[in-house]
N, C-alpha and C positions, 0 to 999 in steps of 0.2 A: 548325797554322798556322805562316808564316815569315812571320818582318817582313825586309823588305832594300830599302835604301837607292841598289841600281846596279837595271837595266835586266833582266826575267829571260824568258827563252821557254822552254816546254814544251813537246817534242813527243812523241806517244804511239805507240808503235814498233806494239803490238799490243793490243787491249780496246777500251775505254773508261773515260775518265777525268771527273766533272766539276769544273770551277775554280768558286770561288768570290773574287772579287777589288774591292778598295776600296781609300780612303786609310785612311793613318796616323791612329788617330784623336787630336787634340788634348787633354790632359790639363794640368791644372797643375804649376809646377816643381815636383821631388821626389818625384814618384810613379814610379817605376821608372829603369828608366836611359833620362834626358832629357837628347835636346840641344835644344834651342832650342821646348822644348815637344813633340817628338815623340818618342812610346816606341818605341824598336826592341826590347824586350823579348818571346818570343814569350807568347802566352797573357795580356802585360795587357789586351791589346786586349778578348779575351773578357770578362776583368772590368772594361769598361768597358761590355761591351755594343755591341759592336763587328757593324755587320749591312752585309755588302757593295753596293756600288752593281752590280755585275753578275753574271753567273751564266752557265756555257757549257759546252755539252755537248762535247768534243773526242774524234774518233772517233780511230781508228788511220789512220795517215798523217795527220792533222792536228797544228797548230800554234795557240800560243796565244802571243803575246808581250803583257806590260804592263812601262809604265816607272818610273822611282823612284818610289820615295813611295807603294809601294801594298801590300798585304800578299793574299798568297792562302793562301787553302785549298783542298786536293783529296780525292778520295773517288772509287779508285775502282767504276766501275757495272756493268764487264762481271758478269755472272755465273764467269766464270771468273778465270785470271791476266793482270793489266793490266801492259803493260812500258811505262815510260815515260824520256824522260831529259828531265834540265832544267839548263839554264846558264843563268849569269850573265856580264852583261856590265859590267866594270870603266868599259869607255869610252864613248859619253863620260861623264866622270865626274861627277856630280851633286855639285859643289862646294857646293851651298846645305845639305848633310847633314855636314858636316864642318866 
């Protein structure tokens, strides 16, 4: 799982890959590293019990973008080797995370 704060797309060159994706979940001050109540920490989310709002199968040639504020996981489901690449985007910058 990656927690990240900018804007990220996935696309899957060859396989199959599936995302799993939600918000940041809210925690109390001082439980991992918090800004304004939310963990960028990867793997607190999990010990918070952290269960996605969506779920998508992304083939090869397809694309998945989601924006701040949301934390994904992937897995992937080809039976063979899945190639995938993912970026992130800086702009516009999600000032409310800073």
């Amino acid at each position: 799982m990656d927690s990240h704060c900018i804007s990220t797309l996935g696309y899957v060159l060859k396989g199959k890959r599936r995302w799993r994706i939600g918000p940041i979940p809210r925690v109390p001050a001082g439980a991992g590293k918090v800004t304004k109540n939310v963990v960028f920490d990867d793997g607190v989310a999990y010990a918070l019990k952290w269960k996605p709002f969506y779920e998508f199968e992304v083939e090869e040639g397809e694309a998945l973008f989601f924006p701040p504020g949301w934390i994904h996981e992937t897995y992937n489901t080809d039976p063979g080797c899945t190639n995938a690449l993912t970026t992130q985007f800086a702009m516009p910058k999600p000032i409310h995370y800073y």
